[in-house]
N, C-alpha and C positions, 0 to 999 in steps of 0.2 A: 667790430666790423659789422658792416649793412648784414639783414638776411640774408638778403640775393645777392651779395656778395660771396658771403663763405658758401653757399651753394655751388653756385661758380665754378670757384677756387675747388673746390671738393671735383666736381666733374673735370676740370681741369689735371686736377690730379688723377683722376682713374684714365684720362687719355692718355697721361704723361707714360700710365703703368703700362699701357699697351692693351688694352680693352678697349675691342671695336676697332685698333688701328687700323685692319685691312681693309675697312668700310668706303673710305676714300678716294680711295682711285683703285682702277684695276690695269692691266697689261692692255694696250689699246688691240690686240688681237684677242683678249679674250672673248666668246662666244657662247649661248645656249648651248647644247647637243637636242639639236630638232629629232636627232631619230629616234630621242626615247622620252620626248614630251609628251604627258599625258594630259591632253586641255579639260581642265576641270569643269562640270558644269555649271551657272552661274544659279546664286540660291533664289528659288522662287520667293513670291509674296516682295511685299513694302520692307523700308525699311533701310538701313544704311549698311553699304557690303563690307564684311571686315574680312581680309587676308592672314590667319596665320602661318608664318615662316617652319616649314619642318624639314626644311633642307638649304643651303644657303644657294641667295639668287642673285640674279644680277640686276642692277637699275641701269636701263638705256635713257641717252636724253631722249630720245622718241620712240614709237613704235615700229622695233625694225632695227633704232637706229644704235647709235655707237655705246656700251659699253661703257658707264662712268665709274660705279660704286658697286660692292660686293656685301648684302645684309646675313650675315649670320642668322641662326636658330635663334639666339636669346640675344637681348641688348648689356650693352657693356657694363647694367646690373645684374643682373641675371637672371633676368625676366624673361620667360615667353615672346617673341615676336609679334606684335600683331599690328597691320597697318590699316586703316581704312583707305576705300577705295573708292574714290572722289569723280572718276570719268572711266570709261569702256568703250575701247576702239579695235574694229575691226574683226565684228562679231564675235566679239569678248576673246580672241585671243588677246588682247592687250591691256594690262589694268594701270591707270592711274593714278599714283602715290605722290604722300608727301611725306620726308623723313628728315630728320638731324642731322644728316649727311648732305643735304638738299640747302640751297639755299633759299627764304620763308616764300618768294611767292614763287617757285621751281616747280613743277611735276617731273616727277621721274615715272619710268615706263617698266614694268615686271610682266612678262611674260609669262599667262596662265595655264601653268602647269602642274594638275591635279598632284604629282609624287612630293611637290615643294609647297604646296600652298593646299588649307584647308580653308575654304572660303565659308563664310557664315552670314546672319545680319542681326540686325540691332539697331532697335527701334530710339535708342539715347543717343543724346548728342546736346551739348555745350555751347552756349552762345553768348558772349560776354560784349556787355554795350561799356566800351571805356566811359563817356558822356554823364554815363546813368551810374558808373560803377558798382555793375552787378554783374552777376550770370546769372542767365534764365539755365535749369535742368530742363531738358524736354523729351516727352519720349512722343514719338512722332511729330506732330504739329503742336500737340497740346503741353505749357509750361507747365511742370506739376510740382517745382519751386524756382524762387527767385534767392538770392545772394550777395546781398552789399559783401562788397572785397573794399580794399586799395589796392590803386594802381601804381603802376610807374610813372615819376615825377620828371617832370620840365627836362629835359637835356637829357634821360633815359627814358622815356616816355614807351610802355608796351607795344609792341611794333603789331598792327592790323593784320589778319588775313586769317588765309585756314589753314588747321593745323590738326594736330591729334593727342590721345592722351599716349604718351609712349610706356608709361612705367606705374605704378600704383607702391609708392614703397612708405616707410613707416617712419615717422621723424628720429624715432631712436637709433635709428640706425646712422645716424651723422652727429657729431659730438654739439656741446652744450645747450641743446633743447631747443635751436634756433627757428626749428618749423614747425614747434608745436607737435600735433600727433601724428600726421599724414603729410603725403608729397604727391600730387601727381605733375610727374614729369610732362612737359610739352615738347612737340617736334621744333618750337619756334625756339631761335637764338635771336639773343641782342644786337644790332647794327651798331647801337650807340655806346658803346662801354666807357666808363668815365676814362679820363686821361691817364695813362699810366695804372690802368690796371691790370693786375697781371693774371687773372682768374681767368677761367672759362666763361662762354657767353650763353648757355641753356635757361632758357624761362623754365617756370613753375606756378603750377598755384599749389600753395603751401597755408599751415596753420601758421601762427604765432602768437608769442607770448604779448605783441602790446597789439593789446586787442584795442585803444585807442585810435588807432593807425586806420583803421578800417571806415571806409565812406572818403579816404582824403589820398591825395599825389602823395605818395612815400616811398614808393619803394625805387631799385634800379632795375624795372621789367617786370617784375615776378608780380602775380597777383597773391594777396593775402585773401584768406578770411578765419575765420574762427576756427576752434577746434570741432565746437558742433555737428558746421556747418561739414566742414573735410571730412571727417567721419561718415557721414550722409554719402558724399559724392564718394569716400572709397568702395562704401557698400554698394551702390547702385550704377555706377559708372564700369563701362567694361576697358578694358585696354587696348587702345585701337579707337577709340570711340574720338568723332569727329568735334573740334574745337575752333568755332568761327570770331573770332576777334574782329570789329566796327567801332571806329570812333562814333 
């Protein structure tokens, strides 16, 4: 089976188990509780604002507005929470997010409240030219590397926009060595999944073993690159950290 396939399949099945189900939809009355929001202040200096989750919150489609999804403390690996925060409305009561739960070019809306959310920043962030078949690492303006991958091919082709790093997890931790050393999860999913398959549709950029593959259309979404290279990005890359996908 394809890499990004049995990845998938794999996330597929930990939805199936019930991890993160609640995330989806919530009661269409459910609400903040305004009377004991504490609006966190927003972090000084440059820099890209990341949200960690220490109580579970709510995503509104707008600021203000209805109630979609319910985010947990940790994601349905068992990670930390943390989202980057892409827009600020309404003298930063309102922050918005992009998540897995969302659909890829979606903002969802969280409500800044110091007791739920540890706001920080971070100067990294991700920028992959499908075109070029790289990602630049960059911490502020400045690239301080670049990254031949592969990409997804013809008829699964990696879907554009922005997105985040959701997870940092370890290839061994999924059976037959299919990603190499390292995984970082992304908030983006597949629109396009081949015919009849029956996996989940989470991207990644991931290691792997045919390191052939790398510079060429291969995959179904996922970016590849080397083992190396993933190593690099688990060390220096935080979670939450912002991921801009351009044809």
């Amino acid at each position: 089976m394809h890499t990004t396939a049995r990845m998938w399949a794999l996330l597929a099945l930990l939805g199936a188990a019930g991890c993160g189900a609640d995330e989806r939809s919530v009661a269409p009355s459910a609400s903040p509780d305004r009377d004991v929001r504490q609006e966190a202040r927003l972090p000084p200096g440059k820099g890209h604002m990341l949200a960690r989750v220490r109580a579970p919150v709510l995503v509104h489609d707008a600021p203000g507005g209805r109630p979609i999804a319910r985010l947990r403390r940790r994601t349905p690996f068992g990670k930390p929470r943390v989202h980057a925060i892409h827009e600020v409305r309404t003298n930063g009561r309102w922050l918005g997010i992009h998540s897995p739960v969302l659909p890829n070019r979606r903002t969802g809306w969280i409500e800044n409240d110091g007791a739920k959310l540890a706001l920080t920043r971070s100067a990294i962030s991700l920028h992959v030219d499908l075109g070029k078949k790289r990602i630049d690492l960059r911490r502020g303006s400045r690239t301080v590397r670049r990254i031949e991958i592969a990409i997804g091919r013809a008829g699964t082709s990696t879907p554009p926009g922005r997105f985040q790093v959701t997870d940092k997890l370890r290839g061994g931790r999924f059976p037959a060595g299919s990603y190499g050393c390292c995984i970082l999860a992304l908030s983006a999913r597949q629109p396009n999944l081949p015919q009849g398959w029956p996996g989940g549709d989470r991207i990644a950029i991931h290691g792997t073993p045919f390191d052939q593959t790398i510079g060429s259309a291969a995959s179904n979404g996922c970016l590849r690159a080397t083992d190396r290279e993933l190593r690099i990005l688990m060390r220096d890359v935080p979670a939450g950290s912002p991921v801009m996908i351009t044809r």
